[in-house]
N, CA, C and O atoms as a CHARMM CRD file, in Angstrom:
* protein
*
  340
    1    1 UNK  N    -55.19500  -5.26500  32.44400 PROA 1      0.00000
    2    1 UNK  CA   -53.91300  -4.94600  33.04000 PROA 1      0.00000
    3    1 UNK  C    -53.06900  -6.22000  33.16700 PROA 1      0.00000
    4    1 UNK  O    -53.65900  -7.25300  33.48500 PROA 1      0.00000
    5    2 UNK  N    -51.74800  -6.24900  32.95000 PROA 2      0.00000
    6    2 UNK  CA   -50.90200  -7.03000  33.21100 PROA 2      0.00000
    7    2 UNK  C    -49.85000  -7.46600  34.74600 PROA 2      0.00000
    8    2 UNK  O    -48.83300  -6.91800  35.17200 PROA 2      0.00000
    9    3 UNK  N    -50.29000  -8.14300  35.04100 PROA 3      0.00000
   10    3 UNK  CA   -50.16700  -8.54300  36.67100 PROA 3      0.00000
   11    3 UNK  C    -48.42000  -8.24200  36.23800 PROA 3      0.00000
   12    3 UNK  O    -47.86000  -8.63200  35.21300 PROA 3      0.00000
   13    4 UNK  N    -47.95200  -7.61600  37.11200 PROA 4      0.00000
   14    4 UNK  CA   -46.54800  -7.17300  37.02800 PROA 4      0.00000
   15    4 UNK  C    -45.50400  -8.60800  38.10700 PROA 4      0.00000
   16    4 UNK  O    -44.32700  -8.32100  38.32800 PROA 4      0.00000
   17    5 UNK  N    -45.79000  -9.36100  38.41100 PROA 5      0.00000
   18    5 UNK  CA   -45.28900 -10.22700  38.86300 PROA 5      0.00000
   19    5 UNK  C    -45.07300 -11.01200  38.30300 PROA 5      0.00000
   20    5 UNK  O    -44.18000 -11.70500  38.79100 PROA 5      0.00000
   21    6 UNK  N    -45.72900 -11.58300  36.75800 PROA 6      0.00000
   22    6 UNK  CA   -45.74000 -12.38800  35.93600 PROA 6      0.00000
   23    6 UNK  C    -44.34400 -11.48600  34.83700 PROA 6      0.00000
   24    6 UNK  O    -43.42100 -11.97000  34.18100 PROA 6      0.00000
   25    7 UNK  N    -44.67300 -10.37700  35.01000 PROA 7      0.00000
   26    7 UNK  CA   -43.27900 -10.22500  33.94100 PROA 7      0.00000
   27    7 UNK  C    -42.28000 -10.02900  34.75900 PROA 7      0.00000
   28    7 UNK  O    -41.40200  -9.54100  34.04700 PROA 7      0.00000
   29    8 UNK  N    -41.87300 -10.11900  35.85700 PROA 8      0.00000
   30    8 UNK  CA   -40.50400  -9.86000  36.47300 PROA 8      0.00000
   31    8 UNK  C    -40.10000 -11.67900  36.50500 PROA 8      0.00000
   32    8 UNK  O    -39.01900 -12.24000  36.32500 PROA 8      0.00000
   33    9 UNK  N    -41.72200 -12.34400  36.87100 PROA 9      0.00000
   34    9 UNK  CA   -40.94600 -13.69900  36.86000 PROA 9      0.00000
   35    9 UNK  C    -40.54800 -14.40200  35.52000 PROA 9      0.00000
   36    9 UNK  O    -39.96900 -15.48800  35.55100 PROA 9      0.00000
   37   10 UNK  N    -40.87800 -13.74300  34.27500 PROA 10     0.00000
   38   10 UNK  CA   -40.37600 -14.47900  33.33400 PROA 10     0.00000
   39   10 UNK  C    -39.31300 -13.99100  32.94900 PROA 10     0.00000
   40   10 UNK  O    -38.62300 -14.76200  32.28200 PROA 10     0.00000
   41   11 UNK  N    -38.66300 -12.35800  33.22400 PROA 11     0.00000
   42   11 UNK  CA   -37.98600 -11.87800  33.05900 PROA 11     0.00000
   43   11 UNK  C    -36.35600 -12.37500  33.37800 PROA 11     0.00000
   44   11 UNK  O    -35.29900 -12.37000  32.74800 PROA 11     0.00000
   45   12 UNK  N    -36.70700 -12.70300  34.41800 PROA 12     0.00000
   46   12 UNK  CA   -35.76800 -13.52800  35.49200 PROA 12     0.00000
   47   12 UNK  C    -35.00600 -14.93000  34.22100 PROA 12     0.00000
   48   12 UNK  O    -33.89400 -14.96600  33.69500 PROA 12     0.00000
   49   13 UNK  N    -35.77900 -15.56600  34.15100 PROA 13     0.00000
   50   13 UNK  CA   -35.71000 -16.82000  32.45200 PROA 13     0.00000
   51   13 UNK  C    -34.91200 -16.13900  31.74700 PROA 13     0.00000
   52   13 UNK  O    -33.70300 -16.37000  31.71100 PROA 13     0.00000
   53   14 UNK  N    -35.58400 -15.05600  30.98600 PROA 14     0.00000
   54   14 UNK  CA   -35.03500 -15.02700  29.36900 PROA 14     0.00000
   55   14 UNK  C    -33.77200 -13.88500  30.13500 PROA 14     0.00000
   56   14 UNK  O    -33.19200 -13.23100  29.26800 PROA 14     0.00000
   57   15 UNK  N    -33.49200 -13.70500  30.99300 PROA 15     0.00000
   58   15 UNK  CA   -32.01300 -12.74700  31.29400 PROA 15     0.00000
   59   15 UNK  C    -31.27500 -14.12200  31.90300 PROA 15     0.00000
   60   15 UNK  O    -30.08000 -13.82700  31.88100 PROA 15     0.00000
   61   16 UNK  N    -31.41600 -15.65300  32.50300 PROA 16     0.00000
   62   16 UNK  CA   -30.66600 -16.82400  32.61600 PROA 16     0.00000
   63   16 UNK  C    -30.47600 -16.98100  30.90300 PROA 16     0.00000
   64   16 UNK  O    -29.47300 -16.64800  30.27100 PROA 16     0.00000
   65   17 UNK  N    -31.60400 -17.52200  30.40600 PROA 17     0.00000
   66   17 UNK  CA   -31.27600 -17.73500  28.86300 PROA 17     0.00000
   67   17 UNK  C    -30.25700 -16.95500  27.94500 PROA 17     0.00000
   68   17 UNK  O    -29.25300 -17.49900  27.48400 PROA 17     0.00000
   69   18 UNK  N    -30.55500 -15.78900  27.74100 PROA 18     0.00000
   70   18 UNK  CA   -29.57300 -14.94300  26.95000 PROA 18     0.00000
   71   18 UNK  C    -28.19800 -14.82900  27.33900 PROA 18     0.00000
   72   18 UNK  O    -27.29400 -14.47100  26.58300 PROA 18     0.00000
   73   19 UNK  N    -28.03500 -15.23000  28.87000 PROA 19     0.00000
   74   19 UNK  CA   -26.59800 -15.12800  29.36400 PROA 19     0.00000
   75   19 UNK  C    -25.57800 -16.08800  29.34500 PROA 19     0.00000
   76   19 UNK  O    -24.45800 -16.14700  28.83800 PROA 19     0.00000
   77   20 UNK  N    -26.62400 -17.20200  30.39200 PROA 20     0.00000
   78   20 UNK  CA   -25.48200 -18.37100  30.93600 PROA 20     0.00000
   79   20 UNK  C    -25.65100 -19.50200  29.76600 PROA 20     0.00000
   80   20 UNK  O    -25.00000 -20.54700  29.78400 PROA 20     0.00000
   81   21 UNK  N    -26.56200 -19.18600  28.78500 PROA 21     0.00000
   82   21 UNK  CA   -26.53600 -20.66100  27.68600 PROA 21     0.00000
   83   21 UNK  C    -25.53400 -20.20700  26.74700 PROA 21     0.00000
   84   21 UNK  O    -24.64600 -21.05700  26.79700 PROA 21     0.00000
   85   22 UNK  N    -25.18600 -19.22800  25.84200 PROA 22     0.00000
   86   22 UNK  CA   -24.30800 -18.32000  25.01400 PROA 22     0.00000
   87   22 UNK  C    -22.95200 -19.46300  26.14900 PROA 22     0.00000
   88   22 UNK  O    -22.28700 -20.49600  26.06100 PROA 22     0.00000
   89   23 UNK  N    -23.15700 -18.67300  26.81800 PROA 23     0.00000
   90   23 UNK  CA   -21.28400 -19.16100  27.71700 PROA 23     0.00000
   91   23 UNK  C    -21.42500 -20.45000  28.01800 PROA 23     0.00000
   92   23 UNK  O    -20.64500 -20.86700  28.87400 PROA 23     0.00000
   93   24 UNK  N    -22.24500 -21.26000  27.53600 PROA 24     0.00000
   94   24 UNK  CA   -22.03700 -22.79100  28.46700 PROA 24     0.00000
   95   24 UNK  C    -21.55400 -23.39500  26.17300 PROA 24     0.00000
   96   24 UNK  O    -20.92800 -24.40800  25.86200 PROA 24     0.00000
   97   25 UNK  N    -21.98700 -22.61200  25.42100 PROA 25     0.00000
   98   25 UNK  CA   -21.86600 -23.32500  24.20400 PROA 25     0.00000
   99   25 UNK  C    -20.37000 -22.73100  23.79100 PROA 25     0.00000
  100   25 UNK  O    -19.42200 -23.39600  23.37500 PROA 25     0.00000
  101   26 UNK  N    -20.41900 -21.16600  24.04000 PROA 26     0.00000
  102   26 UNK  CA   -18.88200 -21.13800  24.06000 PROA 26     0.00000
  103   26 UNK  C    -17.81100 -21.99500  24.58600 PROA 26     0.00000
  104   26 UNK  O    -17.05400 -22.58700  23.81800 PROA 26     0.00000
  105   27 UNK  N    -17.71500 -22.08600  25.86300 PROA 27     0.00000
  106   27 UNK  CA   -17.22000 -23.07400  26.23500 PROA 27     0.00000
  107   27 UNK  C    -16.87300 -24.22500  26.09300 PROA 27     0.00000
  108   27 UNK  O    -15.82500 -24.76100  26.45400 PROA 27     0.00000
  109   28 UNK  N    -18.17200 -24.85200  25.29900 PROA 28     0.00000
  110   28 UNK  CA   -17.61300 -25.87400  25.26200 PROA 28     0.00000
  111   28 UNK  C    -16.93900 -26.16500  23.69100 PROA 28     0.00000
  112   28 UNK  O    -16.21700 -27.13300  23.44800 PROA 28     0.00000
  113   29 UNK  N    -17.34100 -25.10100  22.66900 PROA 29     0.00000
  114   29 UNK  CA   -16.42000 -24.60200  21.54900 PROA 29     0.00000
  115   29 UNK  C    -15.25800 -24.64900  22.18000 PROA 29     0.00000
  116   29 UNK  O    -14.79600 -25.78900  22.14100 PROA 29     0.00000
  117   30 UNK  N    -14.67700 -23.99000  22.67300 PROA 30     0.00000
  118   30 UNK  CA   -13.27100 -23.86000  22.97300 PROA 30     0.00000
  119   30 UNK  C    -12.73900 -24.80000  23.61500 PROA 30     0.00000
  120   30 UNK  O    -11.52500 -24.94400  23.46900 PROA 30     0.00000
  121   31 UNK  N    -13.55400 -25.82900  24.61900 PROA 31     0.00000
  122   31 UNK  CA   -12.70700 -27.41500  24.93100 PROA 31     0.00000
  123   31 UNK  C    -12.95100 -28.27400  23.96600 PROA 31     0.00000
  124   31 UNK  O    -12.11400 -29.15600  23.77200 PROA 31     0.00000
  125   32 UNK  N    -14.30500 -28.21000  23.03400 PROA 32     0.00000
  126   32 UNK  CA   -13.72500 -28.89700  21.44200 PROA 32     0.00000
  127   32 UNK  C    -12.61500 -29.11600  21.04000 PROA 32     0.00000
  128   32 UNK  O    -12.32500 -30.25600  20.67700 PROA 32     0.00000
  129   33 UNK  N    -11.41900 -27.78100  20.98400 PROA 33     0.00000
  130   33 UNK  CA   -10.66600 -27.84200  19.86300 PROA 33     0.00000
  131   33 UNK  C     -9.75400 -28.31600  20.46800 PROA 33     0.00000
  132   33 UNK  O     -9.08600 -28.91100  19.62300 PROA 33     0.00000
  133   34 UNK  N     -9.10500 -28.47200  21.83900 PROA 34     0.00000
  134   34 UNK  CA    -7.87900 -28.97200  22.03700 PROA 34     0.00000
  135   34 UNK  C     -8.51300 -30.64400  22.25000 PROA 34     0.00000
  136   34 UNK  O     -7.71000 -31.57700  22.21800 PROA 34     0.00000
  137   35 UNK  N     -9.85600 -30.88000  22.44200 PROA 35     0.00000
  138   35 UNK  CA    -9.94700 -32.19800  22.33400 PROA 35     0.00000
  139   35 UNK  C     -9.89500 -32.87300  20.72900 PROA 35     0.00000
  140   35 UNK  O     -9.65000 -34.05400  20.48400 PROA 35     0.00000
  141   36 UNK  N    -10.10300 -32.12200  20.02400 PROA 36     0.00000
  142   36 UNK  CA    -9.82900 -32.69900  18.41400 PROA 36     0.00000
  143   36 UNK  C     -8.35200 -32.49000  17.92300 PROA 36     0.00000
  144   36 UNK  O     -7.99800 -32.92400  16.82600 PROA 36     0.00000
  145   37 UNK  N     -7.41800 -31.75400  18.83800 PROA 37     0.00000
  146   37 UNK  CA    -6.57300 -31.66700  18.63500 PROA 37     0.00000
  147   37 UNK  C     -5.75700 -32.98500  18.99600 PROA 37     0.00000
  148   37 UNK  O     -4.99000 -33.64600  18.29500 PROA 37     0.00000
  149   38 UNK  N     -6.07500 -33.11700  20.02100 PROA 38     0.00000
  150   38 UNK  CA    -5.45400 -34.44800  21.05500 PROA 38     0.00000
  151   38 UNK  C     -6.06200 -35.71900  20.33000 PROA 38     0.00000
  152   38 UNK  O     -5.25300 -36.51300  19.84900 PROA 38     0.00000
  153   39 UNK  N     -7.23200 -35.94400  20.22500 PROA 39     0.00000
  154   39 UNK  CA    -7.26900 -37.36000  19.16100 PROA 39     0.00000
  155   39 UNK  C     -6.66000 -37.17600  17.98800 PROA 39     0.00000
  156   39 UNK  O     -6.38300 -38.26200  17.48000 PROA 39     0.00000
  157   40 UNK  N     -6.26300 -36.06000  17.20300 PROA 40     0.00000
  158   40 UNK  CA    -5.79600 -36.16700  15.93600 PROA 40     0.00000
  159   40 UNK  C     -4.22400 -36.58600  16.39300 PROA 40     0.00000
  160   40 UNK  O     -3.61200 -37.38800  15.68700 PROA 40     0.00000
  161   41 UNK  N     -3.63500 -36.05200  17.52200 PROA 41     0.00000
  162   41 UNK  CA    -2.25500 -36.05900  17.80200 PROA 41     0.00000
  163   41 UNK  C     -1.97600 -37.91700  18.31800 PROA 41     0.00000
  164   41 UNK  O     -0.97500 -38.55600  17.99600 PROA 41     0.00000
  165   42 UNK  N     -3.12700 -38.46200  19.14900 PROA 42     0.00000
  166   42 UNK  CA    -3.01900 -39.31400  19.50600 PROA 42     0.00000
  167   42 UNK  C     -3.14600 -39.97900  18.75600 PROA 42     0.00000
  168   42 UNK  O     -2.65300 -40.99000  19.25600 PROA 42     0.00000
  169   43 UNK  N     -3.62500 -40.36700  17.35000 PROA 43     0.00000
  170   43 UNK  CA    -4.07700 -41.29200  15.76700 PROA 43     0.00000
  171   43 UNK  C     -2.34600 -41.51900  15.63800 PROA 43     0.00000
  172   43 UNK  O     -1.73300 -42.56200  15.86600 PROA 43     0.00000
  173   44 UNK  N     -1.90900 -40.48400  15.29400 PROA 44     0.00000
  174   44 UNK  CA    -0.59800 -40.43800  14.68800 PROA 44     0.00000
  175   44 UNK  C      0.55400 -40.94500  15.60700 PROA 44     0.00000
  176   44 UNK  O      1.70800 -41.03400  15.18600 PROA 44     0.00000
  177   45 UNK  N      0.23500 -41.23500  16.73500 PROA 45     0.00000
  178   45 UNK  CA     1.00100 -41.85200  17.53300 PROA 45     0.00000
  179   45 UNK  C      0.81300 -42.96500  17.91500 PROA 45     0.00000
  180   45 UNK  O      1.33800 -43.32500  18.96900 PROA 45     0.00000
  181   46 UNK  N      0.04000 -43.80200  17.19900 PROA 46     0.00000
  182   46 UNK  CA    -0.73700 -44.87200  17.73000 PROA 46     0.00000
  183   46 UNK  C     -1.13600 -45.32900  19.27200 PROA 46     0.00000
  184   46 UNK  O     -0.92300 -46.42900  19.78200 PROA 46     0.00000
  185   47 UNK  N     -1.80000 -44.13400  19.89300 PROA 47     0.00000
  186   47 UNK  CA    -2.48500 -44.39600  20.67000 PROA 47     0.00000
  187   47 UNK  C     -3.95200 -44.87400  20.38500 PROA 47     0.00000
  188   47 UNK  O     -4.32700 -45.55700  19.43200 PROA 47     0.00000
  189   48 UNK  N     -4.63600 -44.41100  21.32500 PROA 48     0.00000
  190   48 UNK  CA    -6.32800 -44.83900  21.02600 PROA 48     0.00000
  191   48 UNK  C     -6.93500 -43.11400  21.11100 PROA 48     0.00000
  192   48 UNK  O     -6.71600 -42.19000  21.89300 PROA 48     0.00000
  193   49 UNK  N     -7.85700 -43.28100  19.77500 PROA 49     0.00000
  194   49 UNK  CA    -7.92700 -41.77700  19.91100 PROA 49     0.00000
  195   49 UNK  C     -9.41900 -41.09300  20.99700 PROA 49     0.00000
  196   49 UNK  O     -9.63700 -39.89500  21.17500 PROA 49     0.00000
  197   50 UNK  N    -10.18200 -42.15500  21.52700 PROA 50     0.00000
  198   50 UNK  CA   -11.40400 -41.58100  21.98300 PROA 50     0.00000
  199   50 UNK  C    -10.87700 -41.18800  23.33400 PROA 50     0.00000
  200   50 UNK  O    -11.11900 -40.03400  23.68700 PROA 50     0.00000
  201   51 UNK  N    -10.17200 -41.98900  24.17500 PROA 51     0.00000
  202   51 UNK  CA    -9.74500 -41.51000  25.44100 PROA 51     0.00000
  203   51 UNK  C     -8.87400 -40.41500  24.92900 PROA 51     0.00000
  204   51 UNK  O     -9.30600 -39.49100  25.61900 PROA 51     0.00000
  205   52 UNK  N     -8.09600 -39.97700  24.31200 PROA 52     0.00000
  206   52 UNK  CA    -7.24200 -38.72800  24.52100 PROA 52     0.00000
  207   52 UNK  C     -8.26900 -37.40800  23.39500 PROA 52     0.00000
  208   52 UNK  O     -7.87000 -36.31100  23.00400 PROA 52     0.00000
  209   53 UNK  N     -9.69200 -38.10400  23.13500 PROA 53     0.00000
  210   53 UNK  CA   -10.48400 -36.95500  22.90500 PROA 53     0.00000
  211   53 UNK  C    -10.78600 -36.43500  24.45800 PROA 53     0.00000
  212   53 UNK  O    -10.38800 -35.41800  25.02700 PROA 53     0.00000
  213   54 UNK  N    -11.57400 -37.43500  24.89400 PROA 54     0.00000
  214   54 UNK  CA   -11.93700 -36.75800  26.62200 PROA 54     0.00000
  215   54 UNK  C    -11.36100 -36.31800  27.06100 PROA 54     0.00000
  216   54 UNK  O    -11.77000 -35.27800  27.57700 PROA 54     0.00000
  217   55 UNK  N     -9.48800 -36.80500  27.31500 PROA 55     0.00000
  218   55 UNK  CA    -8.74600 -36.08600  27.71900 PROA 55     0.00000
  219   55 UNK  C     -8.22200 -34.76500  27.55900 PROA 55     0.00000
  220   55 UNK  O     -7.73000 -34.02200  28.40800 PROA 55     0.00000
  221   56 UNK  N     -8.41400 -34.58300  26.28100 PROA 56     0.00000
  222   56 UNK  CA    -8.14600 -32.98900  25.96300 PROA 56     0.00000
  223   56 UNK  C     -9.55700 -31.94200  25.82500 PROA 56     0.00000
  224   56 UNK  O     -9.69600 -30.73600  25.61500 PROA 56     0.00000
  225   57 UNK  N    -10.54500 -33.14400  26.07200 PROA 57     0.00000
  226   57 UNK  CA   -12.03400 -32.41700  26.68100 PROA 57     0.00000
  227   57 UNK  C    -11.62300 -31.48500  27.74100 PROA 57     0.00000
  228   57 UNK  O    -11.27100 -30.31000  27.85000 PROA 57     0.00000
  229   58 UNK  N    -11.81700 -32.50800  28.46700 PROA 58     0.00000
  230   58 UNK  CA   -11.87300 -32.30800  30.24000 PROA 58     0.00000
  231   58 UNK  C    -10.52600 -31.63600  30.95500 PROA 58     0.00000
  232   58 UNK  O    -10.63500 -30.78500  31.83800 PROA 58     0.00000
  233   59 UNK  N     -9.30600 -32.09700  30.49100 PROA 59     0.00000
  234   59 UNK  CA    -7.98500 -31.60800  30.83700 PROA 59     0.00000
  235   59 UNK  C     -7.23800 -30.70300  29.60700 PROA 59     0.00000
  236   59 UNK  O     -6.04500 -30.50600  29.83800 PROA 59     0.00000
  237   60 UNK  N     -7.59600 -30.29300  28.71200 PROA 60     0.00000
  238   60 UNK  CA    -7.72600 -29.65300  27.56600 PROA 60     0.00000
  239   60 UNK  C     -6.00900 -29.44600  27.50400 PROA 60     0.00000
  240   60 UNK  O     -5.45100 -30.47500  27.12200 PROA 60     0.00000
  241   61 UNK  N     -5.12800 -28.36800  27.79200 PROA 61     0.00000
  242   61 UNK  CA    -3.78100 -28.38600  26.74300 PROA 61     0.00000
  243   61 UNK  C     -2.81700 -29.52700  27.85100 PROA 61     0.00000
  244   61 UNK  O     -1.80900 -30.01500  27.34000 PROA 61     0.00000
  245   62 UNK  N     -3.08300 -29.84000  29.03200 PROA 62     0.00000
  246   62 UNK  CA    -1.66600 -30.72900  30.00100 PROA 62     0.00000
  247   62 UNK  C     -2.30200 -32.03900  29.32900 PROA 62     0.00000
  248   62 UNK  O     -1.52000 -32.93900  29.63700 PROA 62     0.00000
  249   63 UNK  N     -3.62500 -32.73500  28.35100 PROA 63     0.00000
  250   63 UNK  CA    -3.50800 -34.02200  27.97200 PROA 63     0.00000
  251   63 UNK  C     -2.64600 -33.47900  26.67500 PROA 63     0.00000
  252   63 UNK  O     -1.80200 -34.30700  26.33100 PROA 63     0.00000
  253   64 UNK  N     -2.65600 -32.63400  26.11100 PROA 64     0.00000
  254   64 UNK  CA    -1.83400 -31.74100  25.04200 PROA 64     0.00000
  255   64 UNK  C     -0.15300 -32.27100  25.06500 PROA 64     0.00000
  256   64 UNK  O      0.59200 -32.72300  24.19500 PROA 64     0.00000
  257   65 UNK  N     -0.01700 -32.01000  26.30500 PROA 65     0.00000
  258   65 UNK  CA     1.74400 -32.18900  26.57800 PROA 65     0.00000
  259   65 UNK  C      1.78600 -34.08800  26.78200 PROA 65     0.00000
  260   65 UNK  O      2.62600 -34.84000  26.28800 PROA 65     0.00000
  261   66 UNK  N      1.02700 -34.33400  27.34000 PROA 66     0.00000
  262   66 UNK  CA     1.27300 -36.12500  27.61800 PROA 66     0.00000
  263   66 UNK  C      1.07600 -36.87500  26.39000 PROA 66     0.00000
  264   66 UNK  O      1.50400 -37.98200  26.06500 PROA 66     0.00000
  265   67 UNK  N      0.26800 -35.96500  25.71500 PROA 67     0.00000
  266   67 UNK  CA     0.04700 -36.94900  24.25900 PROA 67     0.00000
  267   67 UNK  C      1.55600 -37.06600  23.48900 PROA 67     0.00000
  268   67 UNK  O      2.03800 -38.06300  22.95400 PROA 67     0.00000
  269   68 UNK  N      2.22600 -35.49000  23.63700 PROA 68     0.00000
  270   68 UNK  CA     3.28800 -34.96200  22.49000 PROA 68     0.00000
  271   68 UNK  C      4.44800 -35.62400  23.08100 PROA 68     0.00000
  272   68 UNK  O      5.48500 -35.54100  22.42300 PROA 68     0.00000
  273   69 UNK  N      4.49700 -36.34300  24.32300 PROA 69     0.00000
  274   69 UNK  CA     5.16700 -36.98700  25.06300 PROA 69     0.00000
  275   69 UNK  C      5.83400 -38.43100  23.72600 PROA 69     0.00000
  276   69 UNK  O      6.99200 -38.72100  23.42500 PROA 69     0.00000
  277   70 UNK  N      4.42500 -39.05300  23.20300 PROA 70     0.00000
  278   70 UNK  CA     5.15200 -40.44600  22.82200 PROA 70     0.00000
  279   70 UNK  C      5.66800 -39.51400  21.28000 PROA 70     0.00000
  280   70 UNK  O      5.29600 -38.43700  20.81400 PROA 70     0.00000
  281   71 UNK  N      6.40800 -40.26500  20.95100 PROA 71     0.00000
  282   71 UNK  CA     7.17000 -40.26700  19.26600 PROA 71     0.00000
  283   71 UNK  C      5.81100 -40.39700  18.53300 PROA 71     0.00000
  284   71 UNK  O      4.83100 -40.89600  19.08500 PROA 71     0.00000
  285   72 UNK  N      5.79900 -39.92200  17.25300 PROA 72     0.00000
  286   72 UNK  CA     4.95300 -40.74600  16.08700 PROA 72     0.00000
  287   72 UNK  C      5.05900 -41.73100  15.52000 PROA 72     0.00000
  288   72 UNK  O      6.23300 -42.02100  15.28900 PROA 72     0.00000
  289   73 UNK  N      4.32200 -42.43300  15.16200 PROA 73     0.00000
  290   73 UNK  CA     4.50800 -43.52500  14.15600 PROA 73     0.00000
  291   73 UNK  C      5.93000 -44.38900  13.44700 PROA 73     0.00000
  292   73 UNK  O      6.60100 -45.42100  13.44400 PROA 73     0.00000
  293   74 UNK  N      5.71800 -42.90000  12.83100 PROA 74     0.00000
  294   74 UNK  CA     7.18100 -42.93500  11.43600 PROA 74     0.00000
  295   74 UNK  C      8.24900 -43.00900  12.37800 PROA 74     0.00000
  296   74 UNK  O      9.14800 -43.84200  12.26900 PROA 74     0.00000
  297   75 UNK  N      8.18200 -42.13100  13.34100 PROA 75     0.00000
  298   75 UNK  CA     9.47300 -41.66100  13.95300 PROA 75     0.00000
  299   75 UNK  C      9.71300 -42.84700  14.89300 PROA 75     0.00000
  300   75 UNK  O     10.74400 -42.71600  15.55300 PROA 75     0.00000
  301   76 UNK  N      8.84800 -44.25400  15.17900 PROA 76     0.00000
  302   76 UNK  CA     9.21400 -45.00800  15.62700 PROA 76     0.00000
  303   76 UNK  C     10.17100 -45.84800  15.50500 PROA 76     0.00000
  304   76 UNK  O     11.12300 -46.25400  16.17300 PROA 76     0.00000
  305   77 UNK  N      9.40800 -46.12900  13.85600 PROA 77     0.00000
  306   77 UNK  CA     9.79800 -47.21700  13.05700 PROA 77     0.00000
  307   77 UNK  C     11.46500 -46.62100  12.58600 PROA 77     0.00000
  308   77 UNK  O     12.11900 -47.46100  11.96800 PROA 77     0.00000
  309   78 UNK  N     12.03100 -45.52200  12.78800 PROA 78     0.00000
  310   78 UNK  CA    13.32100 -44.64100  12.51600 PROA 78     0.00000
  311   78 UNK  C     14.04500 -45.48900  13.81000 PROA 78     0.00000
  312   78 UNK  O     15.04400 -46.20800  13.82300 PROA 78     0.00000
  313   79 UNK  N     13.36700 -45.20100  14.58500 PROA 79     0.00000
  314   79 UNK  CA    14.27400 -45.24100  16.21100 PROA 79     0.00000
  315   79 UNK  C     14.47600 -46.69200  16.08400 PROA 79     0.00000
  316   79 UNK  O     15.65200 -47.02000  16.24600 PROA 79     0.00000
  317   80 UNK  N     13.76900 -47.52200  15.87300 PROA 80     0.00000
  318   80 UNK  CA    14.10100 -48.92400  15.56000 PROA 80     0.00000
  319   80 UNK  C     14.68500 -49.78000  14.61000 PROA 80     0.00000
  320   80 UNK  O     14.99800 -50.96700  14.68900 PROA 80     0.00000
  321   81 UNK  N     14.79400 -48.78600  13.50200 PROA 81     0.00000
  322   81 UNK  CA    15.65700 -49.86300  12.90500 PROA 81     0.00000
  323   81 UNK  C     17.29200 -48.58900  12.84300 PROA 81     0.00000
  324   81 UNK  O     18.08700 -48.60100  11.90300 PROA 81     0.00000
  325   82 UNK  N     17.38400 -47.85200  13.80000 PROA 82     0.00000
  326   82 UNK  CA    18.59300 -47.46000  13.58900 PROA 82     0.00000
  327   82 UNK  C     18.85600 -48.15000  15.29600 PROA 82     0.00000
  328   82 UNK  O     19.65600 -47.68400  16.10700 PROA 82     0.00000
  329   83 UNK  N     18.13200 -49.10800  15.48000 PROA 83     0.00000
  330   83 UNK  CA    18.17800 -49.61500  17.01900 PROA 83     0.00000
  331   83 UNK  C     18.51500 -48.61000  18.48300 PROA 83     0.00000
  332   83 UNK  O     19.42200 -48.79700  19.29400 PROA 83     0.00000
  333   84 UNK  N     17.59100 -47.64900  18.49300 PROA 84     0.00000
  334   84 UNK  CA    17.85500 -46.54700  19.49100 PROA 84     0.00000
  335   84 UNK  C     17.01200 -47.00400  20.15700 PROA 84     0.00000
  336   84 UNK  O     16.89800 -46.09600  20.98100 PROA 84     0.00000
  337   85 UNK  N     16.10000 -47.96100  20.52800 PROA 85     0.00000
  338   85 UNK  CA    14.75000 -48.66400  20.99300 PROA 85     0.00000
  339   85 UNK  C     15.41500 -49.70900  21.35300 PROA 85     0.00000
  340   85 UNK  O     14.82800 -50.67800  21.83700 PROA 85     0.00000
């Protein structure tokens, strides 16, 4: 016979497992992308891109808006030699 206490306590496991691990990898899929979004945005602006990865980790679309804040690159080098800088 199978001691019925041993399957409610493992039961307990594989119903944590099947649930809360699925949603902890989703999750963090979905703060992936605005953080690869934000270092790609921050490259092109010559910022530094590892801090505005974390940042769009952890603070995901408002590091979004502070990044889109500076000009790009190109669009610098425009503003400066038509001397708007």
């Amino acid at each position: 016979m199978v001691d019925s206490t041993y399957v409610f306590r493992n039961g307990g496991f594989k119903l944590f497992v099947l649930s809360f691990i699925p949603v902890i990898f989703m999750g963090l899929i979905f703060n992936l992308i605005p953080a690869l979004i934000a270092m790609n945005m921050a490259k092109n602006r010559g910022l530094k891109s590892v801090p505005a990865f974390f940042a769009g980790l952890f603070a995901s679309f408002v590091s979004l808006f502070f990044i889109a804040m500076f000009p790009k690159k190109d669009m610098q080098r425009v503003m400066e030699d038509r001397e708007i800088i």
